[in-house]
N, C-alpha and C positions, 0 to 999 in steps of 0.2 A: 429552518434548521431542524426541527423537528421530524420533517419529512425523510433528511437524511438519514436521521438516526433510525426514524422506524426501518429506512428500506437498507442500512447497513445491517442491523440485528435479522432482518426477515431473512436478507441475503447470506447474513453468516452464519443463521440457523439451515438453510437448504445446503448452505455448502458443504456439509457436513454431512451429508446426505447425497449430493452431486455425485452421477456417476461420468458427466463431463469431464474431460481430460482438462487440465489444468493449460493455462494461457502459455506460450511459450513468446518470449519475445522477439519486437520484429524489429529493433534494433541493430544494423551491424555493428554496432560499438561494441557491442555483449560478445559472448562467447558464443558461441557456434551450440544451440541447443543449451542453452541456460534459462531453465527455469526460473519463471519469476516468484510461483508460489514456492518452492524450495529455496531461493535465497531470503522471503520474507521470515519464515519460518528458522531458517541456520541461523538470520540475523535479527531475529526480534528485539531482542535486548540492545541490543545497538542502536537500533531505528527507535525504539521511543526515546534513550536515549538522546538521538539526535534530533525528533520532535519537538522533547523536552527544550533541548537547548536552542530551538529555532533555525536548528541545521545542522550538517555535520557532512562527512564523505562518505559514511552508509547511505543515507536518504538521501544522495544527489546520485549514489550510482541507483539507485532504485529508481527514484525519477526517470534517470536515465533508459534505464532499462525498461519504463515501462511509457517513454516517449510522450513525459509529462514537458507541454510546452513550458522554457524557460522562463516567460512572463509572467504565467500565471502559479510559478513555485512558491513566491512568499504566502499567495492568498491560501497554496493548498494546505502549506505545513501551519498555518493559525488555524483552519479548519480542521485539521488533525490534532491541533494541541487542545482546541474545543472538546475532543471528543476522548481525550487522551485516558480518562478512565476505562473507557470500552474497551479502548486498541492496547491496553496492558495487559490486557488476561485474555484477549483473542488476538489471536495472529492471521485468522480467517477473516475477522471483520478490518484490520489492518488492509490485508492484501484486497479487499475488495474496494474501502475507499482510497485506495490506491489507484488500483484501477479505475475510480469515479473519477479523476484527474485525466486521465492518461488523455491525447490528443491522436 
């Protein structure tokens, strides 16, 4: 657990820094060129919201969108409520352990 958090912090401290272009999703369900770091970002407050609550239709289209296997969702979103102080005031370290899910 520990592990994560160091390499969510290390990773949301570079990202911020990254001149990597941001993930785009390869999802057909999504929109045609929908950004995954721009929807975590337009919807932060939503998604921990819906962290918070152990689900919601933000953080299932985010899943979605970033082709988080359906099995492994309940384990993602307890491992995000674990960390849920972090992902409240970073929406970088969000979309990264977002991506740590993704299949």
């Amino acid at each position: 657990m520990r592990t994560t958090l160091f390499l969510t912090v290390l990773l949301s401290a570079l990202w911020g820094c990254s001149t990597l272009p941001p993930m785009a999703s390869s999802n057909p369900a999504t929109a045609p060129g929908q950004n995954t770091e721009v929807f975590v970002k337009q919807n932060h407050a939503a998604l921990i919201a819906d962290i918070e609550a152990g689900g919601g239709a933000t953080l299932t289209q985010a899943y979605d969108m970033m082709d988080v296997n359906a099995a492994t969702r309940d384990i993602a979103t307890l491992r995000l409520q674990s960390e849920l102080s972090l992902y409240r005031t970073s929406p970088g370290a969000l979309m990264i352990a977002l991506r740590l899910h993704s299949g």
